[in-house]
ZADRENFI-693069 format. One record per residue (C-alpha): x, y, z; residue in one letter; residue number from 1. Coordinates in Angstrom, 3 decimals, decimal comma. Example, Ala and Ser with C-alpha at 12.3 -4.5 7.8 and 13.67 -1.06 7.14 Angstrom:
BEGIN
LOLO	px	py	pz	res	n
LOLO	12,300	-4,500	7,800	A	1
LOLO	13,670	-1,060	7,140	S	2
// end
This chain:
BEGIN
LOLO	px	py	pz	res	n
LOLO	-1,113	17,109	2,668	X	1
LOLO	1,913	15,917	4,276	X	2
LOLO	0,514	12,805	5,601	X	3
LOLO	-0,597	11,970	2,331	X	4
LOLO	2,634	12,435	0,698	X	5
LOLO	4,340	10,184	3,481	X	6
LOLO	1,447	7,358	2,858	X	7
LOLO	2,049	7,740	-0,744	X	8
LOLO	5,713	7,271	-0,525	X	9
LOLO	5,477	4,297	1,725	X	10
LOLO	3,168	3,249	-0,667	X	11
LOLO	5,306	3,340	-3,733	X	12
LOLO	8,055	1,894	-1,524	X	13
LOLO	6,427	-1,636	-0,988	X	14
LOLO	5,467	-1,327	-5,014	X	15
LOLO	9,205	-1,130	-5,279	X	16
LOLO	10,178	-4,282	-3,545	X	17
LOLO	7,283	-6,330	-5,626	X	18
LOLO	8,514	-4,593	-8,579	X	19
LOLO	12,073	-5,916	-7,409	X	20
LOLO	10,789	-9,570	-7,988	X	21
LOLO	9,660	-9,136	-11,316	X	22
LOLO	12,528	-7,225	-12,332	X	23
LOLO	14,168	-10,099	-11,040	X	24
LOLO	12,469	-12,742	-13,269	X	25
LOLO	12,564	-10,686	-16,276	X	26
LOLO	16,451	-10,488	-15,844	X	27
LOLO	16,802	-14,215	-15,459	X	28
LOLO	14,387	-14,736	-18,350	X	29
LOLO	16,606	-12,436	-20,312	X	30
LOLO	19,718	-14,222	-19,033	X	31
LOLO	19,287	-17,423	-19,785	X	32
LOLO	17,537	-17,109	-23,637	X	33
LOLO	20,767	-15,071	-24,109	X	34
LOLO	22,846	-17,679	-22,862	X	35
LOLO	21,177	-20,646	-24,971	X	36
LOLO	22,878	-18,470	-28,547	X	37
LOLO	26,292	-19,599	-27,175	X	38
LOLO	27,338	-23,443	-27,688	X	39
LOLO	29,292	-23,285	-23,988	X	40
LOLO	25,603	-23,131	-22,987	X	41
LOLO	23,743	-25,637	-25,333	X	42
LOLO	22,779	-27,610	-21,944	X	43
LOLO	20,341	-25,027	-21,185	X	44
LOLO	18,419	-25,636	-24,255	X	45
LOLO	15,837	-27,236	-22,361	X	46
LOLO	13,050	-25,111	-21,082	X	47
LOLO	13,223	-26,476	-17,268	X	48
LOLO	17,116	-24,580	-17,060	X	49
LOLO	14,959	-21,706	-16,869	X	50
LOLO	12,986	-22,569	-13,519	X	51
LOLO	16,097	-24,617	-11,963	X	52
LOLO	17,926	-21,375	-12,153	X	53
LOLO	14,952	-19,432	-10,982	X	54
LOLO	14,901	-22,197	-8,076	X	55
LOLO	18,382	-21,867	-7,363	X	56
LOLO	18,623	-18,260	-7,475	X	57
LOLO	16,135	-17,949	-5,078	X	58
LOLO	17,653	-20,477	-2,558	X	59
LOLO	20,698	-18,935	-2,815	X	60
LOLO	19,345	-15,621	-2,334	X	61
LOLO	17,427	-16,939	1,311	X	62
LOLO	20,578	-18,172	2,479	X	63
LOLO	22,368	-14,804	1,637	X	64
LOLO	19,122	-12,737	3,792	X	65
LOLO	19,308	-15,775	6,551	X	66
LOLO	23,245	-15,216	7,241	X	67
LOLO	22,465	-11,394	7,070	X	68
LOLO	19,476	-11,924	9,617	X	69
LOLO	21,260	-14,232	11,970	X	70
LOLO	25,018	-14,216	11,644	X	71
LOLO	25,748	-10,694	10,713	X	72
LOLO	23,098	-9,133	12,145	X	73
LOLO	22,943	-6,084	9,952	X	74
LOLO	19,413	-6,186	10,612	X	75
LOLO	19,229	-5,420	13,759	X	76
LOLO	22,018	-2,487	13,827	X	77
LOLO	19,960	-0,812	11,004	X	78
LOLO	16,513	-1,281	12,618	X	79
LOLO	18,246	0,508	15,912	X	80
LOLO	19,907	3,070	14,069	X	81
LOLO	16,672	3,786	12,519	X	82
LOLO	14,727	3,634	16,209	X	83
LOLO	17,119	6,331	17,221	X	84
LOLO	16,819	8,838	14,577	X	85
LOLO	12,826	8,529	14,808	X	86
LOLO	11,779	11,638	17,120	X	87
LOLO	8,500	9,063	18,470	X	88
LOLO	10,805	6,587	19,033	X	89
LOLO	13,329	9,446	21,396	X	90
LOLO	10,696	10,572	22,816	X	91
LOLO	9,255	6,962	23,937	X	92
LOLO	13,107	5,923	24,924	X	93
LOLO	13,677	9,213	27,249	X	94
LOLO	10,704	8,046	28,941	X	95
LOLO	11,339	5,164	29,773	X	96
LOLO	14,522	6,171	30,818	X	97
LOLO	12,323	8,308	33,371	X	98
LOLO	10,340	5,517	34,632	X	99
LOLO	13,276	3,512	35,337	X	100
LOLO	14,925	6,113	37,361	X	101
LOLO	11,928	6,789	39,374	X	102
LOLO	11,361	2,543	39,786	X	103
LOLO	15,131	2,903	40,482	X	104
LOLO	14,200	6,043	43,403	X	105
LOLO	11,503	4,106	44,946	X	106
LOLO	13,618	0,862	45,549	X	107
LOLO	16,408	2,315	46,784	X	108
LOLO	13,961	4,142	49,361	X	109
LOLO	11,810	1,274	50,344	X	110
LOLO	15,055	-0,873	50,666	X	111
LOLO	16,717	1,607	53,382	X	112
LOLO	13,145	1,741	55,529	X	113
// end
C-alpha cells in the first residue's frame, strides 16, 4: 500500500508540472484579452500579440532555467542535498567510502613491498 501511495504521488507530481504549462497559457490568454479593454494597450489588438508574448515568455523563461542550470547552479546543490537525505543514496555513499579505503589499504601495502 505504501508503494502505491509513493507511485501515486510521483504520479500526480509530473501531472502538476504539465498542469503548470497550461495554467501558464490560460494566464497569458487571460492577460492579454484583459489588456486589449485599455487604450495604453490598443497595439495588442491584433490576434498574433497573443503568441509573440507566448513566444517571448517562453524564451525568457529558458534563459531564466539556463542561468539557474549553469551560472548559479542551484541545480546541482539541490540535487546533492536531496542525494544526501535519501537513506539508498547513504547507504550507496558509505560504501563507497569503504571501497576506497580498502583500494586506499591495498596500495599503500603493495607500494611498501
Amino acid at each position: 500500500m505504501k508503494t502505491f501511495l509513493i507511485k501515486a504521488k510521483i504520479a500526480m507530481d509530473r501531472g502538476k508540472y504539465w498542469l503548470s504549462y497550461i495554467n501558464f497559457a490560460m494566464l497569458l490568454f487571460i492577460a492579454v484579452t484583459n489588456m486589449k479593454e485599455y487604450e495604453y494597450f490598443s497595439f495588442l489588438q491584433g490576434r498574433y500579440w497573443l503568441v509573440l508574448l507566448g513566444l517571448g515568455t517562453l524564451v525568457f523563461i529558458t534563459v531564466l532555467g539556463y542561468v539557474d542550470l549553469k551560472k548559479l547552479k542551484t541545480y546541482q546543490v539541490e540535487s546533492e542535498i536531496y542525494a544526501r537525505i535519501n537513506p539508498v543514496q547513504q547507504k550507496i555513499f558509505e560504501n563507497q567510502d569503504k571501497i576506497l579505503k580498502r583500494i586506499e589499504g591495498l596500495e599503500k601495502k603493495i607500494g611498501k613491498k
